[in-house]
N, C-alpha and C positions, 0 to 999 in steps of 0.2 A: 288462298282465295282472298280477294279484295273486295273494295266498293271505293266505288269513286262518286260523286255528286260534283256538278257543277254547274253556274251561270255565267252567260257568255254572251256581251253586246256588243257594238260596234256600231261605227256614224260614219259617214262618207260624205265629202263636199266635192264638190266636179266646178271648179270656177271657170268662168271664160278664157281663152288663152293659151287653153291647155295646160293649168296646174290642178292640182288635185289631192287631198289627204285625206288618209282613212286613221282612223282610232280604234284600238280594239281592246277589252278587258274582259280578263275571265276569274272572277270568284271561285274555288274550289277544295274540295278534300279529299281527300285518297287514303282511305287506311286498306290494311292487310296486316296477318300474321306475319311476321318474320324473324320467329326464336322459338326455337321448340319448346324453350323451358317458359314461354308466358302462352297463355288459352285467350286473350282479349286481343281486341284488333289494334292496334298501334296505329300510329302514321304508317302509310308507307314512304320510302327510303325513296320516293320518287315523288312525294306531296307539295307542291307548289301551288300554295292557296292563293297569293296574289299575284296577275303578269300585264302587263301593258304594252302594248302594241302600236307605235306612231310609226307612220308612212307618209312618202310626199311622192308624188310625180310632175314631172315639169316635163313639157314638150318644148324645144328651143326652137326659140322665131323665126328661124329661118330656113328658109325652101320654099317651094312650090305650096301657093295657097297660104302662105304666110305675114307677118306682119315685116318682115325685113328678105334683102336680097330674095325677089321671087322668080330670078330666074338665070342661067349663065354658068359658069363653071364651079362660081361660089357658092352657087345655091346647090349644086348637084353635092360638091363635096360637104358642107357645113348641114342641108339637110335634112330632117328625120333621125336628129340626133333628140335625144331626151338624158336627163337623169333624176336621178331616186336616189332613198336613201331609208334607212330603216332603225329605229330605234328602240331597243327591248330592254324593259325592266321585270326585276322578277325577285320576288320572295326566295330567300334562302333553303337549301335544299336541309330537310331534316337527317340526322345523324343520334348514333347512338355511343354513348361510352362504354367500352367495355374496360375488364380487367383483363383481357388474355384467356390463356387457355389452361388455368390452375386444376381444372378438373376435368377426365376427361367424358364423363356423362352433360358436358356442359356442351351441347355439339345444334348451330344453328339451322335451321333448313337446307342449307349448302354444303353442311358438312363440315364447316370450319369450327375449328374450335373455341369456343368464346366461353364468356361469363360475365353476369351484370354485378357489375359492383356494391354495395350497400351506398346507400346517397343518404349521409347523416343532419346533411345542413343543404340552405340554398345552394343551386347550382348557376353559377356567374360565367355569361358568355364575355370575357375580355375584348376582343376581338380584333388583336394584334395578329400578324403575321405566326410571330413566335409562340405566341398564346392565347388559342383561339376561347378557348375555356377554361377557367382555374381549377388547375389541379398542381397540389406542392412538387411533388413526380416532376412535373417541368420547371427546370433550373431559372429559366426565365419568368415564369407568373409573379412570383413575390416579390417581384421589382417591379413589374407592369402593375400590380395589381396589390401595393400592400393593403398589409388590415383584413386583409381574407382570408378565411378559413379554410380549410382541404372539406369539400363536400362530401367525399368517396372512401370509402372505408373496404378491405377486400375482402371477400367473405371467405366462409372459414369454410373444411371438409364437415363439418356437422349441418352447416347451411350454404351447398354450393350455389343455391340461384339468391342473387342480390336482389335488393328493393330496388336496385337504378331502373328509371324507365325507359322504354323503348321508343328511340326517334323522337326524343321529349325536346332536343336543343335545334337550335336550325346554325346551317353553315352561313356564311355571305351570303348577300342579295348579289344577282347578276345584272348589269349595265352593258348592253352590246349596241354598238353602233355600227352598223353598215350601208356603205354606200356603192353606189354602182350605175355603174355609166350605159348605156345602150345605145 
């Protein structure tokens, strides 16, 4: 069970000419359970609280009722051509650390085996290719990231569920450009 909340505006300009952009942004939260062994709601694993939305459309000058070539062969082929293009940013998707599957009462809503770590110290998003968050475990961090301490400590069969918390770190922010012609 979830709960999402969000807000969500947007502005439109229509200029003479036939260009035109729209802007859009949506503020939001999304949590849900998603580990058996925590009772509070977490992020959900699908939480994306900030996105942006720019759009352009352009109708080209030319054809019938147009500002260039209004009539002839040239105008048949070139048109009622237009193009757009689209541009999205967006908050990084949140994620969880686990330790594996050391116990087997450790078993998330899907059935997989997992377990949350103990999380002794700050948790440091790096956010290299190789080492997206420090942990000593990757051969890579202590060089991306000296002077940092291992957060994550593995808990033991006397305490199998960790204090690590759930959907606590976020991945990359998403940048997509898209353009397209019509």
């Amino acid at each position: 069970m979830g709960n999402y909340s969000g807000l969500e505006t947007s502005v439109q300009r229509r200029f003479s000419g036939g260009l035109s952009f729209e802007a859009a942004y949506t503020w939001s939260k999304n949590t849900g359970t998603t580990y058996k062994q925590t009772s509070s709601n977490a992020l959900s694993g699908s939480d994306i609280p900030q996105r942006v939305v720019v759009s352009y459309l352009y109708e080209l000058p030319f054809g019938h009722n147009k500002a260039f070539l209004h009539s002839g062969p040239a105008a048949a082929l070139l048109g009622g051509w237009r193009t757009s293009g689209v541009y999205t940013y967006s908050s990084g998707l949140p994620f969880t650390v686990t330790s594996g599957g050391n116990f087997s009462n450790d078993i998330d809503i899907y059935g997989n085996a997992t377990s949350l770590p103990n999380v002794t110290g700050p948790q440091k998003i790096v956010g290299k290719v190789n080492c997206w968050f420090y942990t000593s475990r990757n051969k890579s961090c202590p060089a991306l990231s000296p002077n940092t301490t291992d957060p994550y400590v593995l808990p033991t069969t006397a305490n199998p569920y960790g204090n690590g918390g759930i959907n606590n770190l976020r991945g990359p922010h998403e940048r997509l450009r898209l353009r397209s012609d019509a």
